[in-house]
GUDREN-335933 format. One record per residue (C-alpha): x, y, z; residue number from 1. Coordinates in steps of 0.02 Angstrom, whole numbers. Layout:
<nodes>
c1_c2_c3_n
X_Y_Z_NUM
...
</nodes>
This chain:
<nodes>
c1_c2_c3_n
1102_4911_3839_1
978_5019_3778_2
1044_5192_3692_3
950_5293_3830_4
1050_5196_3970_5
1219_5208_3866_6
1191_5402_3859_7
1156_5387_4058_8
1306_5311_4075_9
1415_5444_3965_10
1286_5575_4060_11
1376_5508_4247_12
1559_5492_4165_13
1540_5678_4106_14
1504_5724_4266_15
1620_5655_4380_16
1766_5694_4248_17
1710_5874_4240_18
1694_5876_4453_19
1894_5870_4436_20
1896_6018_4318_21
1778_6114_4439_22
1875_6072_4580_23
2038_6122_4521_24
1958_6290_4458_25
1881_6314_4636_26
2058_6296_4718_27
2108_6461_4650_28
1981_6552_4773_29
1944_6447_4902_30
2075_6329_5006_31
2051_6136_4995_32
1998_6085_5154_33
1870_6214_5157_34
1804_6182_5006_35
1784_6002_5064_36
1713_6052_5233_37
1561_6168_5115_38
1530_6012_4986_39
1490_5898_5135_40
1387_6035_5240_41
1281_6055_5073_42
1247_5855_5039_43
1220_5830_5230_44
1075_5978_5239_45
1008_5905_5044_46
997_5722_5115_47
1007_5713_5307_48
836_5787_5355_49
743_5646_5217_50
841_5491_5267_51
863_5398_5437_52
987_5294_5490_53
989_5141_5636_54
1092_5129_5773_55
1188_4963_5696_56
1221_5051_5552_57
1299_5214_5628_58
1470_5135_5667_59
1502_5104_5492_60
1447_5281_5461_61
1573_5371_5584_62
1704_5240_5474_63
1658_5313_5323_64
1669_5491_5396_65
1851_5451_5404_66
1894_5324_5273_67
1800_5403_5145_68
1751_5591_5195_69
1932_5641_5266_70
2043_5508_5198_71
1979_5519_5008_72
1910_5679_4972_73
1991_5786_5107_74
2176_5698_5041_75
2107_5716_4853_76
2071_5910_4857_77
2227_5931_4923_78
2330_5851_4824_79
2220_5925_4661_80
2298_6076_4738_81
2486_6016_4660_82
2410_5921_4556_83
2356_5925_4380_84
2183_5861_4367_85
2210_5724_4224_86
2368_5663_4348_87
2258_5670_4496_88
2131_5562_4416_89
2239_5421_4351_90
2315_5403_4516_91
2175_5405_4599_92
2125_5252_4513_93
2254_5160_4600_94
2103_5125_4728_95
2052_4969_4626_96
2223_4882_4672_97
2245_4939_4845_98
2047_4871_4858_99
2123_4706_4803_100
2251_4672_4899_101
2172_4755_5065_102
2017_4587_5009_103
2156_4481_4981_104
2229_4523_5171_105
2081_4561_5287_106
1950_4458_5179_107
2034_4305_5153_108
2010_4315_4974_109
2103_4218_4838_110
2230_4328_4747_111
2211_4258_4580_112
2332_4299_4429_113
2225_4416_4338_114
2230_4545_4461_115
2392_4529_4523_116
2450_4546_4337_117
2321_4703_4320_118
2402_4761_4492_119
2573_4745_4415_120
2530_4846_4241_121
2423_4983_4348_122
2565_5017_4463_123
2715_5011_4332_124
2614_5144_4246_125
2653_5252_4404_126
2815_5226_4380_127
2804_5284_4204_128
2709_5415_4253_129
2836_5469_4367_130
2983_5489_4233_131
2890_5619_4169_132
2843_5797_4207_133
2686_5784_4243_134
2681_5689_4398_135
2681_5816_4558_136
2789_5814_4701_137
2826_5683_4848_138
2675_5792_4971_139
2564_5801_4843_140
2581_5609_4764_141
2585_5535_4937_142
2426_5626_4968_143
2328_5576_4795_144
2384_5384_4857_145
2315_5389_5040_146
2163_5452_4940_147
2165_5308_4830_148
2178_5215_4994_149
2049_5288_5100_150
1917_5247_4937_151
1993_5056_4931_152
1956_5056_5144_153
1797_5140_5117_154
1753_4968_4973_155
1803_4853_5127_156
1707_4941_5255_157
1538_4937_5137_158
1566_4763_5115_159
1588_4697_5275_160
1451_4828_5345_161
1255_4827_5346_162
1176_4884_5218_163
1143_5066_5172_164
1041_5163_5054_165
1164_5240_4947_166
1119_5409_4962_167
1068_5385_5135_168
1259_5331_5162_169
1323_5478_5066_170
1209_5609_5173_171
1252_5522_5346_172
1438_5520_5310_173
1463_5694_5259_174
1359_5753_5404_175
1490_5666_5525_176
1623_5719_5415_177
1620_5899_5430_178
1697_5904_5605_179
1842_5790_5546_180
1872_5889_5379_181
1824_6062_5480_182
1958_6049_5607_183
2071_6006_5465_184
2035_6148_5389_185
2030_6264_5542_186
2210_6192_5601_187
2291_6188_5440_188
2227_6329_5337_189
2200_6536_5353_190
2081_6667_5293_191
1944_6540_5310_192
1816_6689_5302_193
1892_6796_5189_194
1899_6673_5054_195
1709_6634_5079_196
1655_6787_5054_197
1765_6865_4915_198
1744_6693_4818_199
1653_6691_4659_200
1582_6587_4525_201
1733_6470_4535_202
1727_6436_4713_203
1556_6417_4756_204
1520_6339_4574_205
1666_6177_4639_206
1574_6168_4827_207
1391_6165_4704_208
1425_6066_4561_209
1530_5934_4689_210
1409_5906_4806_211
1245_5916_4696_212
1308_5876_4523_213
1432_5728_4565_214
1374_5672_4738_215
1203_5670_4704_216
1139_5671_4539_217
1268_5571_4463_218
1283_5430_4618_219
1088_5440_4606_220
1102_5396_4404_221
1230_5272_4419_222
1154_5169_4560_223
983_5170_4474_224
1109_5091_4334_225
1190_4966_4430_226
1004_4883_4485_227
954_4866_4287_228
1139_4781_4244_229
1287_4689_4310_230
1441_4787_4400_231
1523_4692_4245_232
1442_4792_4106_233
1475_4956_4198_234
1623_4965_4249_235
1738_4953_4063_236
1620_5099_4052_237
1666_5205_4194_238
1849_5185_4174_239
1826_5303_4040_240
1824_5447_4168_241
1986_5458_4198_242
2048_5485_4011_243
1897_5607_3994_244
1972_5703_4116_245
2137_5714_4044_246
2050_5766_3890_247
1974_5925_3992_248
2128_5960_4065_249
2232_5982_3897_250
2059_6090_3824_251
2009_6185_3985_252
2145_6215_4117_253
2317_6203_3982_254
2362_6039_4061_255
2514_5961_3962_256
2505_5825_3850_257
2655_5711_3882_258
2707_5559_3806_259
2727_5501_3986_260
2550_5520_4032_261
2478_5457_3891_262
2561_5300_3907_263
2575_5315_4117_264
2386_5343_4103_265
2341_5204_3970_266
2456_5075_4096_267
2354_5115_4229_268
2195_5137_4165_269
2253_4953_4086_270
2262_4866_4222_271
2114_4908_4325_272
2014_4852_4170_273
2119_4672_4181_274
2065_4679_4369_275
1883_4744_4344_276
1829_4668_4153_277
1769_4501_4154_278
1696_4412_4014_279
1491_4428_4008_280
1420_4241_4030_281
1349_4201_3863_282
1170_4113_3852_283
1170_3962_3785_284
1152_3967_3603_285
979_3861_3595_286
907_4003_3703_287
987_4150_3587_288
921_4041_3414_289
750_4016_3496_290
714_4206_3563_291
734_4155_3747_292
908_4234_3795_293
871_4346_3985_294
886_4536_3934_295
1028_4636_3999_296
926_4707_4136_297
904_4553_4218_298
1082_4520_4266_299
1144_4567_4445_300
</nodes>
């Protein structure tokens, strides 16, 4: 990988671990679900009125409004709420398995030993995790693993579904996602208005930098990625995020530093690299000796 793509990579990893930061410093002026509601209102209006969508692909749209729009974001604000973010974000990771074993059910595919022994290590790190002090309450966990589930549906649903632009999908979904995340918030939280309007840098600066800074730019940047190199050479990459954003937790928000987390956090990070890391194909070595190896950017 050339150093200009490695520093796009660290560019999208910085970006999405510091949306956690931003979000947990926006949920001391604004409530979750509203904040959620004001992220997708600002993709849709960025994205909706450039992109178009067909009728076969709406159904899996309205899906994603719910699997992915009110299930994982609308569950993951709130539970950032009792959460601390570098928690939040290893847990959150438990997506990967749940994405496993929902392929292994509903797609008929083979459950092989790697994954059910990165399955194992990712969830005993939970458990080590939850010996600790750091891990939040029965609400607030429950609701950081539906979120891990609603990403691990939202994997199926792409998969099985027609194909969408990217940002196309993300503009569509958060456009039908703002009644489903709005009546949330209307049934569920107060002072709606109140908090809008006496919010400050904080609040409006999560509902921004989420939407425009993690949504789009870095989705944009990390797709553009994924067509110049294999999901294989990215992902050991982007598992970083997670332990970046237990790094800006400790520096930025105070966030303790317990032995439980670090080694919670390194079990589950752990596994979803034995799950997710496979070893690159290697050319064969008369092609390396004789200049004629494919360059990185040809794998897909």
């Amino acid at each position: 990988m050339p150093l200009r793509d490695f520093y796009l990579v660290l560019a999208v990893i910085l970006i999405w671990a510091f949306n956690n930061i931003m979000i947990k410093l926006g949920l001391d002026e604004m409530p979750p679900l509203l904040i959620t509601t004001l992220r997708f209102a600002l993709v849709a209006v960025l994205i909706v009125p450039f992109t178009r969508i067909t009728r076969a692909q709406l159904p899996l749209v309205l899906k994603l409004a719910a699997s992915f729009g009110l299930m994982h974001f609308g569950f993951l604000f709130i539970g950032l709420n009792y959460a601390e973010a570098g928690t939040g974000a290893l847990l959150v990771q438990l997506g990967t398995p749940f994405a496993t074993i929902l392929a292994a059910i509903f797609l008929k595919e083979r459950l092989r030993l790697k994954p059910v022994i990165g399955m194992l290590v990712s969830f005993s790190g939970v458990v080590v995790l939850a010996g600790g002090p750091t891990l939040p309450g029965p609400l607030a966990l429950t609701l950081l693993l539906l979120s891990a589930l609603g990403w691990a549906i939202t994997n199926l649903l792409v998969k099985t579904g027609p194909e969408i632009e990217p940002l196309t999908m993300a503009g569509w979904l958060s456009m039908f996602a703002i009644p489903l995340v709005g009546m949330g918030s209307l049934l569920f939280e107060q002072h709606q208005w109140i908090a809008m309007t006496e919010a400050g840098w904080r609040g409006w600066g999560a509902v921004v930098y989420s939407a425009v800074m993690s949504s789009i730019l870095a989705y944009g940047l990390w797709n553009t990625l994924l067509r110049r190199y294999s999901v294989s050479r990215l992902i050991p990459l982007s598992l970083l995020t997670p332990l970046v954003v237990v790094l800006l937790g400790i520096l930025m928000l105070g966030e303790s530093l317990a032995v439980s987390k670090l080694i919670g956090g390194a079990m589950v990070v752990g596994g979803i690299a034995i799950i997710n890391v496979r070893r690159p194909k290697r050319a064969p070595r008369e092609a390396v000796a004789n200049g004629n190896a494919p360059p990185p950017s040809s794998e897909k």
